[in-house]
N, C-alpha and C positions, 0 to 999 in steps of 0.2 A: 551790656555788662562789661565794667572794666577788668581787664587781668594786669597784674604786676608782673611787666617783665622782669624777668630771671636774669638774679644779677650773677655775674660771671666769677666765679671761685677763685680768691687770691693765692699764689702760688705760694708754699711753705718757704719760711727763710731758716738755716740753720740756727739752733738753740745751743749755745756751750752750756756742757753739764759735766758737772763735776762727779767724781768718783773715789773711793775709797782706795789707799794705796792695800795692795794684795796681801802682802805679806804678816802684816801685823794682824788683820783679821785670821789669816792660818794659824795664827800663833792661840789668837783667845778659843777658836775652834779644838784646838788640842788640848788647850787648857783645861776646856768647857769638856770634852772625851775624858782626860785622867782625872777629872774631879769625881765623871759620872764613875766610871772604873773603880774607882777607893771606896765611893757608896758601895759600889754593889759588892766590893770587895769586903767591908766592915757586917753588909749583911749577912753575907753567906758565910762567912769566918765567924766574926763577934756577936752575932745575931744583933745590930747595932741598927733598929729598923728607922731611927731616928736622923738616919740620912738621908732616908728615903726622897727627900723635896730635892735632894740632888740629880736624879737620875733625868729630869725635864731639860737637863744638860746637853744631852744629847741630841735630843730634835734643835735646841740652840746650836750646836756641832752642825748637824745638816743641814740647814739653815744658812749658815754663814758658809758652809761648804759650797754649796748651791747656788751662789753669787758670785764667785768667783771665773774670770774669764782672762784672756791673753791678748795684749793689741802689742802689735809689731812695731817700727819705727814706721811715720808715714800710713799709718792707719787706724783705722778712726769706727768708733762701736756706734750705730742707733741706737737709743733704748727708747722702748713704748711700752705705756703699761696702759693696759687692755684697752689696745687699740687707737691710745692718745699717744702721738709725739711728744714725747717729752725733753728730747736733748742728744746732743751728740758728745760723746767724751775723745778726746785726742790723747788721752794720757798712753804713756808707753809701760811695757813691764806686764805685771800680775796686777789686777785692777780690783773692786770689789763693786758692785753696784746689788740692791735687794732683788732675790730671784724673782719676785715678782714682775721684773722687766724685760719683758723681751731685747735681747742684743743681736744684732746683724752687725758685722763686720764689713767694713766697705773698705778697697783699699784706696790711699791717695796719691800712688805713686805715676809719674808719668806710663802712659803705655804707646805705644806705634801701632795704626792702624794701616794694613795692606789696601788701598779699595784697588779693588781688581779691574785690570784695563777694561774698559769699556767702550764700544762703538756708538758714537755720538755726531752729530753736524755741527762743524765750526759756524759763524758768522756766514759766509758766503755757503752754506750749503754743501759744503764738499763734507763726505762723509771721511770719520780720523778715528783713531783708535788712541785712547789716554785711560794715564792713569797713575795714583798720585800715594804719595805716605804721609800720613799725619799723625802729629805727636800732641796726647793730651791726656789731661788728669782731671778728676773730679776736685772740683774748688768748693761746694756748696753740697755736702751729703745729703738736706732736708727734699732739695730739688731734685737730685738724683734717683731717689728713692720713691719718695712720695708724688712728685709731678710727671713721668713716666712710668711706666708700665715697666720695661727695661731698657736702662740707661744706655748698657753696654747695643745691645740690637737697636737702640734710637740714634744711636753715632755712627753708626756705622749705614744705616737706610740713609742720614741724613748728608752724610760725605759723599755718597753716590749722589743724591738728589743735587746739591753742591759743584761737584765736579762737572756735572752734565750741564748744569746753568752756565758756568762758566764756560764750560767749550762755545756754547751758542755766545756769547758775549765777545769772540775775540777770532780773527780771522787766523789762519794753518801759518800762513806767511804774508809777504807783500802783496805778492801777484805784481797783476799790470800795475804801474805806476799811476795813484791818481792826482797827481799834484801835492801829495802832502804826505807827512810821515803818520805812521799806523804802529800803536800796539799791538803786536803778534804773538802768538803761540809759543813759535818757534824763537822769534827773537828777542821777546822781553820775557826771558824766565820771571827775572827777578819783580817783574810790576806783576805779572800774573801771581806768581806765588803769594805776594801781597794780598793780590787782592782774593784770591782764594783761602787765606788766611782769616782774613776780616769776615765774606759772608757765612764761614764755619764759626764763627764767633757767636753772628749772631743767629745763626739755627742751632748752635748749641746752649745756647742762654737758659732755655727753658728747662733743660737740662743739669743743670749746675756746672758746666765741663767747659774748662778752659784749654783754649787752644794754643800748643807751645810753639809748634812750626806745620808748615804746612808747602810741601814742596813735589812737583811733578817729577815723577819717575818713570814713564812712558808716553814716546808722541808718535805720531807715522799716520799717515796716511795709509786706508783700508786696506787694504789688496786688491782689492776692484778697480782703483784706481789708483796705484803705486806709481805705476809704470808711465801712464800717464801723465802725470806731475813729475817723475822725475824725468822727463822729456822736455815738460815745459821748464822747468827750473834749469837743464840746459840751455836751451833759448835764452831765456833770458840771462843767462852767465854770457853767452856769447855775444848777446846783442849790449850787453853792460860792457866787456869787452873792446869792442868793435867800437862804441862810441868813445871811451875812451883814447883808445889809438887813433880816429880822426880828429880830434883834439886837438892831439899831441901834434899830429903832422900837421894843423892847418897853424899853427902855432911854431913850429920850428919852418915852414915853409913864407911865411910872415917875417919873421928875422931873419931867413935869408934872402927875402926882396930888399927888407930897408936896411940888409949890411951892404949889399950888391950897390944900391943907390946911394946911399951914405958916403960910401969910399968911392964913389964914380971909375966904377973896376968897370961896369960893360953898361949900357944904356940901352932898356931894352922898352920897343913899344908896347900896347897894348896884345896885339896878338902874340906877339914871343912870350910878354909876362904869360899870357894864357896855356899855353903850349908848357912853361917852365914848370907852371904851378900844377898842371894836370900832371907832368912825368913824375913830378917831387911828388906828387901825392898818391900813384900808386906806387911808388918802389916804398914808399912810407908805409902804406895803408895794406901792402898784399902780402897775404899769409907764407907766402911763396920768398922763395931769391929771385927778385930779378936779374935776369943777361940786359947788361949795358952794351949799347949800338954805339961804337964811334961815330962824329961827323968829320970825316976825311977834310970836309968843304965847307964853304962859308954858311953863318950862322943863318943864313936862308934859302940855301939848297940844303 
């Protein structure tokens, strides 16, 4: 026995729909009120019962009362009528649409989401504590509405889900040196935020919600391991240090052999250069002042 598999439900796209400006329909409602009014006015005065077809006026009054609704600058009404999408209206002001339609107001204004720091593992395993602000607003109300359950609770499950991806995707810092440059945490805000930007993009998709920025506001390593890392992150400041400064001295100890020989100021063999370049190189290299030893005596006592 064949079955047909079960095709998969296309996502709603937004419908522009248009609406009644507010105001002129208040106008024919009050019309529709003093007309009924004069009826009942001519009955009960003039006994004038021949206006009576006017008094159905009034349910037209509540009617048109009944449909009236208020969208703000930057927001935007659903209407469905029983149970069908029928359209989004963007109009601003007093609006008018048949009360037969249900309106939900969505708004479209950007909003800031806090996600709250969260204990995660970088790349290498070390556990880090992050956490980020993201700016965004509903682009597509049809999605928003109807393709989640709640929009607002689905950005915000989904920016954590997000966040935590990306810590696993990007090591805390350098570390040991492994021959080649590394995007980091700590030291590429700016390609991180990128790229945290883009994959909220697209986990918001389904959503209708456009992402306006998306940027890291908490990094650190746990507390469990703080101390730790700030120990090794000494080392290696020091050992970054250190190799520098031998460098510099095998480097300025270098031009002063070939100014020495250049200028034929002293003519030293191999053992003296050896002897020269070891003393040049700790008074150079030592965190300390050296005390300089006169030689009283010849360059070989």
């Amino acid at each position: 026995m064949n079955s047909a598999a079960a095709k998969p439900v296309a996502p709603l796209r937004e419908l522009a729909k248009s609406s009644w400006p507010g105001l002129p329909m208040v106008g024919v409602a009050f019309l529709c009120v003093a007309t009924a009014a004069w009826a009942i006015y001519g009955m009960a005065v003039h006994e004038d019962f021949a206006q009576a077809w006017k008094l159905p006026l009034i349910l037209v009054a509540v009617f048109i009362l009944a449909g009236l609704y208020m969208l703000q600058p930057k927001e935007a009404a659903i209407l469905t009528f029983f149970g069908q999408y029928s359209g989004t209206d963007h109009g601003e002001g007093l609006r008018w649409a048949s009360p037969f339609y249900i309106k939900r107001r969505i708004s479209m204004r950007a909003r800031n989401l806090n996600v709250a720091t969260l204990k995660v593992n970088d790349q290498r395993g070390n556990p880090i504590e992050i956490g980020a602000v993201v700016v965004w607003s509903v682009q597509d109300t049809a999605k928003a509405v109807f393709d989640v359950d709640d929009y607002e609770r689905y950005v915000q499950v989904q920016a954590e889900a997000a966040l935590r991806h990306l810590a696993s995707q990007y090591p805390y810092d350098e570390g040991e040196s492994d021959g080649h440059t590394v995007t980091t945490l700590r030291g590429g805000m700016d390609v991180v935020s990128e790229a945290l930007r883009v994959e909220l993009q697209v986990r918001f998709e389904r959503a209708g919600v456009d992402v306006l920025d998306a940027k890291l506001t908490h990094l650190a390593y746990a507390p469990e391991i703080a101390q730790v890392m700030l120990r090794r992150q000494q080392a290696e400041a020091i050992i970054s240090a250190r190799n520098k400064i031998v460098q510099g001295a095998v480097s300025m100890v270098d031009a002063a052999l070939k100014g020495l020989s250049e200028r034929n100021i002293v003519v030293l063999d191999d053992e003296r250069k050896a002897a020269m370049v070891s003393n040049l190189l700790v008074v150079l290299c030592s965190d300390r002042e050296t005390q300089p030893i006169v030689n009283a005596g010849t360059l070989y006592n």
